[in-house]
C-alpha positions as CSV (number, residue, x, y, z in Angstrom):
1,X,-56.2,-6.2,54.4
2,X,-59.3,-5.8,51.8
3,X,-60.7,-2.2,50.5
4,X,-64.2,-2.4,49.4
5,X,-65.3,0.3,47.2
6,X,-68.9,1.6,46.7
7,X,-71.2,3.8,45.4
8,X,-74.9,3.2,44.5
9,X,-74.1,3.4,40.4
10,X,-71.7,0.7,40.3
11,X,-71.2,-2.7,42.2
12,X,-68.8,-3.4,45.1
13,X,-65.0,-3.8,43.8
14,X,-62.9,-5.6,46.7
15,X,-59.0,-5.0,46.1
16,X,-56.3,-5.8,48.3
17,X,-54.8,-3.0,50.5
18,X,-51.8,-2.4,49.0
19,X,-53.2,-1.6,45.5
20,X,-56.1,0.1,47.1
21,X,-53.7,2.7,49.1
22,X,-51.8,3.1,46.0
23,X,-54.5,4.2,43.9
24,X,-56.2,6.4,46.4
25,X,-52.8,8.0,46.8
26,X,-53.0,8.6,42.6
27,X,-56.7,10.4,43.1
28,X,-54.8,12.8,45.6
29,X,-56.5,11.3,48.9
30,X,-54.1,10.6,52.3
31,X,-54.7,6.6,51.9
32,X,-57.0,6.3,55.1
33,X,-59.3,4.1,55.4
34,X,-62.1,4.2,55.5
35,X,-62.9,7.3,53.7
36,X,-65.2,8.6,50.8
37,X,-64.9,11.2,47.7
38,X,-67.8,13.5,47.6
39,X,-70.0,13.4,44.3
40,X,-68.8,16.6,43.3
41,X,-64.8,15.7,43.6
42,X,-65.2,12.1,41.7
43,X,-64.3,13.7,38.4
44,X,-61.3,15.1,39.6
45,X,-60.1,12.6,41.4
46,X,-61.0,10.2,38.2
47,X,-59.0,12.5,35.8
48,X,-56.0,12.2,38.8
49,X,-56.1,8.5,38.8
50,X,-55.8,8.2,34.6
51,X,-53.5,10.9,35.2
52,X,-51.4,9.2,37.4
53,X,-51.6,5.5,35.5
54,X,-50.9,6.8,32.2
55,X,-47.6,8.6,34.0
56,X,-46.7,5.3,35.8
57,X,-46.0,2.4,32.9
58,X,-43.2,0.8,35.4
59,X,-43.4,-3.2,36.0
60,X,-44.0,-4.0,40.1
61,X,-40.7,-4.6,42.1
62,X,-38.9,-7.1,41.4
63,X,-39.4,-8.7,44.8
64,X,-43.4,-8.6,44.0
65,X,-42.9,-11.3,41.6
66,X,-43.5,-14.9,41.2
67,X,-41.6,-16.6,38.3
68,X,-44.6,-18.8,37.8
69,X,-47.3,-15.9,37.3
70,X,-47.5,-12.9,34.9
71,X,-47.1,-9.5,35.5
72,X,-50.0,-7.8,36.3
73,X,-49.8,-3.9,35.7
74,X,-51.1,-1.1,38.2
75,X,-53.0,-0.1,35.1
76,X,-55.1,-3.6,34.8
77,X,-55.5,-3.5,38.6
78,X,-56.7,0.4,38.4
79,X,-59.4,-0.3,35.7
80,X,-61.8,-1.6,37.8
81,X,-61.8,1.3,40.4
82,X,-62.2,3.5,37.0
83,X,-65.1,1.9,35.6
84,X,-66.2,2.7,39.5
85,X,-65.7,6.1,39.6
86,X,-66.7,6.9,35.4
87,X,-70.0,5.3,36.5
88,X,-70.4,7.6,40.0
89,X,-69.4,10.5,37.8
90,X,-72.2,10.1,35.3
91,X,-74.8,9.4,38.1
92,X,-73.1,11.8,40.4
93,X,-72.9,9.7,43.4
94,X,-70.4,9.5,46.5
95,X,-68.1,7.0,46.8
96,X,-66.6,5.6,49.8
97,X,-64.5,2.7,50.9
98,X,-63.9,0.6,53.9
């Protein structure tokens, strides 16, 4: 499964569902999908998210990985949903995700 996230002050980001449930989890949210974040509750949910990856520094599970690829942290694959909802927070916009 594929989560697009949108808003009209940033372009589309596309991650896959696993990542995508964990991170909305981070911002607080229930993981359904689809869904949306109010203008008005993006900062929060921001500040949650940076919260939560700054908490988390642990390396995925050990089943996750390939030998033959690099680690990639939850931090790396969070930054583009941040850049997301910094730029909805200055323009106050919604975001929502399907």
């Amino acid at each position: 499964m594929l989560v697009t996230f949108t808003t009209d002050a940033h372009a589309d980001i596309t991650m896959f569902g696993d990542v995508a449930l964990a991170l909305l989890k981070m911002m607080g949210h229930s993981g359904t999908v689809p869904g949306a974040i109010l203008a008005e509750d993006v900062p929060l949910a921001l500040d949650r998210l940076k919260a939560a990856i700054e908490k988390e520094n642990a390396p995925p599970p050990a089943d996750d990985r390939d030998d033959d690829e690099p680690v990639v942290s939850m931090a790396h694959r969070a930054l583009p949903l941040i850049n997301l909802l910094a730029a909805a927070a200055r323009a106050e916009s919604n975001v929502m995700w399907k």
